[in-house]
N, C-alpha and C positions, 0 to 999 in steps of 0.2 A: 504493500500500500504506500502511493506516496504522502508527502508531507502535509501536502492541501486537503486531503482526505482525513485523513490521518485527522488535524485539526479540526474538520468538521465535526468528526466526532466527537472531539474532546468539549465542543462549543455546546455541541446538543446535548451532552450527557454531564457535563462540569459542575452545574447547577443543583446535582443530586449529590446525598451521602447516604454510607450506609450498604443498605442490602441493593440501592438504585445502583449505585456504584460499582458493587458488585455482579449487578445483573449487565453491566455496561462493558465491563471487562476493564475499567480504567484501571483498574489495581495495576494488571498485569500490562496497562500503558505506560501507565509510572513506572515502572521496573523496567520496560524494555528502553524507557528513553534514559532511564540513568546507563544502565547498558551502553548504550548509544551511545553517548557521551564522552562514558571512559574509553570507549574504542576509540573515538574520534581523537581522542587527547592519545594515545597511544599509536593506532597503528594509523590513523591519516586518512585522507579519502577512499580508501579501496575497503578499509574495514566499515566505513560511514553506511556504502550503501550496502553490504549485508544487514548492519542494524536496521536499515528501515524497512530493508525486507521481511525481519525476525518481527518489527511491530506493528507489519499488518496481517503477517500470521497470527500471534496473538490474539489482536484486536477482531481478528475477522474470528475466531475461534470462539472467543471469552460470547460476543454477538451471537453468533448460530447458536452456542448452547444456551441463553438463557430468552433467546428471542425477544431480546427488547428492541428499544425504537433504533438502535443503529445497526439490527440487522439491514434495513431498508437503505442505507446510505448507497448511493450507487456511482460505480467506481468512473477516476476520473475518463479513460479509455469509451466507459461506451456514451457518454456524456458527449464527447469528440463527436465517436458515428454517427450520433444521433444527429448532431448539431451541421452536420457534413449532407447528411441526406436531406435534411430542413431546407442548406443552402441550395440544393440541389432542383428543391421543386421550386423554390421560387426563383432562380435562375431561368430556368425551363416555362414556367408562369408569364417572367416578366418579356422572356424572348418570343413566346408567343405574341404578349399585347403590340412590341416593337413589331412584331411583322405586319400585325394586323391595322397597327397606324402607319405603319408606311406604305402598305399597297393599297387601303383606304383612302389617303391624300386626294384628293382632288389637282393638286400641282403635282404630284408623282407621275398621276395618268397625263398629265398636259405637256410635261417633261418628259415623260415618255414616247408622247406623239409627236414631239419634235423632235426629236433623234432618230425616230422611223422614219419619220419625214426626208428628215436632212441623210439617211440612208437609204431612202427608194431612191429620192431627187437623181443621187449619188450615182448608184446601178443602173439606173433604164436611159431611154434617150429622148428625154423631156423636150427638146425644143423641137426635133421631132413628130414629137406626139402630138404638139399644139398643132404646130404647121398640117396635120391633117383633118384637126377642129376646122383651119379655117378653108376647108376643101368637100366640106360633109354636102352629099347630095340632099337636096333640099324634100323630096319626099320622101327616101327611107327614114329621114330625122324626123317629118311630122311624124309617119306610123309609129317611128317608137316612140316619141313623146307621149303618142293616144294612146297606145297599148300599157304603156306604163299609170297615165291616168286613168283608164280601166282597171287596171291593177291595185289603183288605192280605193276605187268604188267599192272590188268585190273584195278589202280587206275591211272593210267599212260592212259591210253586211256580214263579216265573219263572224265580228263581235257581235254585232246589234242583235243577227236573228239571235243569239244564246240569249241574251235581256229578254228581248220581246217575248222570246216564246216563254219564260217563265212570269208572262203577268206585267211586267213593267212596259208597258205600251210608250215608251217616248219615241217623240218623231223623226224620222230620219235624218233632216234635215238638223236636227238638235246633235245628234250622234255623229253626225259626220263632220261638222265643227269643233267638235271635242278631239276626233281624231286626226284633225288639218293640225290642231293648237296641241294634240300631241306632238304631231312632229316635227313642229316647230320647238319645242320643248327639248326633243332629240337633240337638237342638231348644237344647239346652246348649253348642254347639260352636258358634263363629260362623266357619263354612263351609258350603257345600253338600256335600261329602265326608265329613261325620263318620263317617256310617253305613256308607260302605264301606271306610273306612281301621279303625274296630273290627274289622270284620269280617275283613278282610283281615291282619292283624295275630294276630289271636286264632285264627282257624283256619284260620289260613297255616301255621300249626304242625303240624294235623292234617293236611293234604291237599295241602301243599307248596304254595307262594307263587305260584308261575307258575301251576296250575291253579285256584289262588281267585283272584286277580289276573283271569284270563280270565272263568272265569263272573260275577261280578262288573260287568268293563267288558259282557260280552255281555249279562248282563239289563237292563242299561241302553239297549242299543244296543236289545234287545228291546226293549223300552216306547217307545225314542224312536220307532223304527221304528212302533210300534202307533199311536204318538198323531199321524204321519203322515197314517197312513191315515185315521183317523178324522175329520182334519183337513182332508184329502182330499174324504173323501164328504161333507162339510157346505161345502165351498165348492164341488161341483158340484151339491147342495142350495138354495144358496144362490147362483148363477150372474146369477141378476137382477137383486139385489142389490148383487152385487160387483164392482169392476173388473177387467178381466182380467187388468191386473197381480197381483192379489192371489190369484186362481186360480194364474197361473203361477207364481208365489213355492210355494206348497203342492204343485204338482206338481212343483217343483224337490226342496223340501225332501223328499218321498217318492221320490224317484229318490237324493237324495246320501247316502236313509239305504240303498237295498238294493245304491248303490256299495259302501258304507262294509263292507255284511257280505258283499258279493263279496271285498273285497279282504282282509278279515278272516281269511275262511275259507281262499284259497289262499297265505297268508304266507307258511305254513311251504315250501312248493312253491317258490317265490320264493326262500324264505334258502336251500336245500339245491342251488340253481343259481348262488349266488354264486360268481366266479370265486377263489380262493385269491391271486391278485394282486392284489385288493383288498384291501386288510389290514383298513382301517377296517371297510368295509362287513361284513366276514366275523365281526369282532372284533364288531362289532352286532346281527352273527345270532347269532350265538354266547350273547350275553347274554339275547337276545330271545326263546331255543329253546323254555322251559318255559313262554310265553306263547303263542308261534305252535304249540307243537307241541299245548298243550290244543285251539286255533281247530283244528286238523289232526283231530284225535280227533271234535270236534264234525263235521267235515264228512263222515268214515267212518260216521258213526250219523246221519244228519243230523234221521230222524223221530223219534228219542230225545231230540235235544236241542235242535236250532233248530226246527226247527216246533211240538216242548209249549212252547216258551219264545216262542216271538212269539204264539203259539194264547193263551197266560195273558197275556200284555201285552196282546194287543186285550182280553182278556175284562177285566183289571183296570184298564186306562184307560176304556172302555165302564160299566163298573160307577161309578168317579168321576165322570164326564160324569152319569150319570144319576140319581147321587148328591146331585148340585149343581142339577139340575132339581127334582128333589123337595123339596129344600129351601128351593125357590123358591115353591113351592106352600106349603111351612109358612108362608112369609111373606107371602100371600096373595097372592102373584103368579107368574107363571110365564113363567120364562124357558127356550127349550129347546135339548135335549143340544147341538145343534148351532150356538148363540150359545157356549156353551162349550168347544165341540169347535174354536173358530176362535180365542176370546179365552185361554183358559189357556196354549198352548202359547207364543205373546207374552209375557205374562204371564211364565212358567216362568223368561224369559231373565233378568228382573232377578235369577234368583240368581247368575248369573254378573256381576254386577257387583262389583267389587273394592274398591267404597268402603262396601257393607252385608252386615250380617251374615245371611247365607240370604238376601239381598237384602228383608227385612223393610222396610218401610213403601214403597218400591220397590215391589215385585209389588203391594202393595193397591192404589197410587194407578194403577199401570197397568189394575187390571180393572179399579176404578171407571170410569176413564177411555174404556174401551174399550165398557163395559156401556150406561154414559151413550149414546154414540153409538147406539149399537144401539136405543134408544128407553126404556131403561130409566129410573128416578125417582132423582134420587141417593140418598135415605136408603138404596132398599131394594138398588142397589148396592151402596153402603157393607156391609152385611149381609152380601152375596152374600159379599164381599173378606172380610170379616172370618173367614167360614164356612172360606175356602179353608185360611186358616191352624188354624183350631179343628179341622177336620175329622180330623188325623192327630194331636190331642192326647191324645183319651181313649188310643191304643194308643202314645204314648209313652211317658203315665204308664206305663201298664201295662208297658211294657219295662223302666223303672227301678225300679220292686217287684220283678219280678223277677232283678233285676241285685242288688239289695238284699237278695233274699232269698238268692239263690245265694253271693253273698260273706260274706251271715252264717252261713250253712252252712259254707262252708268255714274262715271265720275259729273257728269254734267247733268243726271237727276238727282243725285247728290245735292251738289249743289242749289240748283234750285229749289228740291224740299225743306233745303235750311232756308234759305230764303223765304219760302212763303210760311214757313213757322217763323221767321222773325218777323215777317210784316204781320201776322197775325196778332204773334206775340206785341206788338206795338200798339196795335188799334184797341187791345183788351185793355192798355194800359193809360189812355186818352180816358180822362173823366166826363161823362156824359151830364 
């Protein structure tokens, strides 16, 4: 035992005489430290530390036989590991929070898409690319511009029929303004979530949070599911070409998205059989209810609201694919649906990357990349990546005019209701 130890005990048991004393083992502390002592005076440090070994035998002896309070004293070695493993989880604790405030940042992901940026710039042959902007034949540029604003009508009807068919009747017209002022929300917001957190927020109020929360993740799960499939039939299209790794990956990914709305749809069936001896679990149905129990309502009307809504994902993903084909032809080359039916959906993942913003310079350097292989030129690559991003801008602006115009409208009845409550307020206060 060493000395620090050692001490403790004599601090916790000092205070007693007698048979306490005896039950402590101190007698036989005293005796080892005069021991000690004379050794130390005699034979020097090497005899020193045998005595302190002999007086936590002892002390650790005189302790176990009469089981008093310093048996429990606990030695200074595991005091150490303990205090080693302690530092260890909070080490591990605090390197999580650090990762999770750095790729959280909002200027991490901004600094991120500047250096992808100033890295595509770098790689492709930008001036180029432009110089065939300003050569684009005048009507395969209208048809893709249509086909692409067809493509936000029927992404527009993806979400609404899921609303309307469960009861919330709002007007198209109302819906489709929400999802312009989403995307305008997008493009400003450096997440890939802008435009459903608007949305979910603003007329979560109207329709109650759990049933927009739900249509919301389902039109997504729609679309993903559509670009699947379409993703699907261009690599059995494409089967010559491809490895059949690269087949089965796409047949996976069309199997884990009609998992995903299997398991979507029977949630609620699942929460309402949790046993009540689960506390946690029951307590997470519970909070889950006005999510699972929309998915539940969806599965009672299912041709109301999952098949209009995956029926508009294939037609609205279909309409982009052949959107980006047409505009391949403005550029005087043609690339078709089905090189884009395989490369966007790859592509799409860099917005999930957490170091850029909408995964911006990311996603281009990937389609170039991907387009390249496929036999394409890089400038007119370069073009194609550029397009994917311009493609949803003309209907961003458009959603921020009219975010603009609706807040000036209301800011300017504002206004004048304070107004005519002050002039009110005035005339009440004129003695008659």
């Amino acid at each position: 035992m060493n000395e620090p130890t050692h001490l403790l005990a004599v601090l916790e048991c000092g205070g007693r005489a007698g048979d306490d004393r005896q039950r402590c083992g101190l007698n036989d502390v005293d005796a080892v430290f005069t021991q000690r002592a004379a050794g130390a005076a005699a034979a020097g440090a090497a005899r020193r530390g045998d005595a302190v070994e002999e007086a936590g035998e002892a002390h650790s002896a005189g302790s176990s036989r009469s089981g008093g309070p310093c048996a429990d004293v606990i030695p200074a070695g595991q005091r150490t590991d303990t205090t080693d493993d302690d530092w260890g989880a909070v080490s591990l604790s605090r390197l999580r929070h650090v990762l999770s405030s750095f790729f959280g940042s909002p200027w991490v992901r901004v600094m991120g898409s500047a250096i992808a940026v100033v890295v595509f710039i770098h790689g492709v042959d930008l001036p180029k690319a432009l110089q065939l902007y300003g050569h684009l034949a005048p009507g395969w540029t209208v048809l893709a511009v249509a086909l692409a604003a067809l493509s936000v009508v029927a992404s527009v009807a993806e979400w609404g029929v899921l609303l309307r068919g469960c009861g919330h009747h709002l007007d198209w017209s109302f819906l489709g303004s929400w999802y312009l002022k989403g995307l305008f929300v997008n493009q400003v917001v450096p997440a890939g979530v802008g435009s459903d957190a608007v949305r979910a927020l603003r007329l979560g109020a109207v329709t109650g949070h759990g049933p927009m929360v739900a249509s919301l993740l389902a039109s997504r799960m729609a679309g993903t599911l559509a670009m699947s499939w379409w993703a699907l039939a261009a690599a059995i299209m494409a089967r010559d070409r491809l490895k059949i790794p690269v087949v089965t990956g796409f047949v996976i990914f069309a199997a884990a998205m009609i998992l995903a709305w299997t398991l979507a749809l029977v949630s609620d069936l699942v929460r309402v059989r949790i046993p009540n001896r689960f506390r946690l679990a029951t307590r997470v149905g519970v909070f889950l209810h006005p999510l699972t129990g929309a998915f539940d309502s969806y599965r009672d009307r299912p041709n109301h609201t999952v098949g209009r809504s995956i029926a508009a994902g294939i037609l609205a993903w279909g309409l982009n694919l052949f959107s980006m084909a047409a505009f391949s032809l403005a550029l005087g080359s043609y690339v078709s649906w089905s090189d884009f039916a395989l490369i966007l959906p790859l592509a799409l993942i860099a917005t999930f990357v957490p170091i850029s913003a909408n995964g911006i310079g990311v996603r281009e350097g990937v389609v170039v990349l991907l387009l390249v292989q496929a036999g394409v030129g890089v400038a007119t690559a370069t073009a194609l990546a550029l397009f994917v991003d311009l493609q949803m801008l003309p209907f961003a602006v458009l959603g921020g005019l009219v975010y603009m115009a609706e807040h000036g409208r209301g800011r300017r009845g504002r206004k004048l209701a304070r107004q005519t409550s002050e002039q009110e307020a005035g005339q009440r206060a004129v003695p008659r």
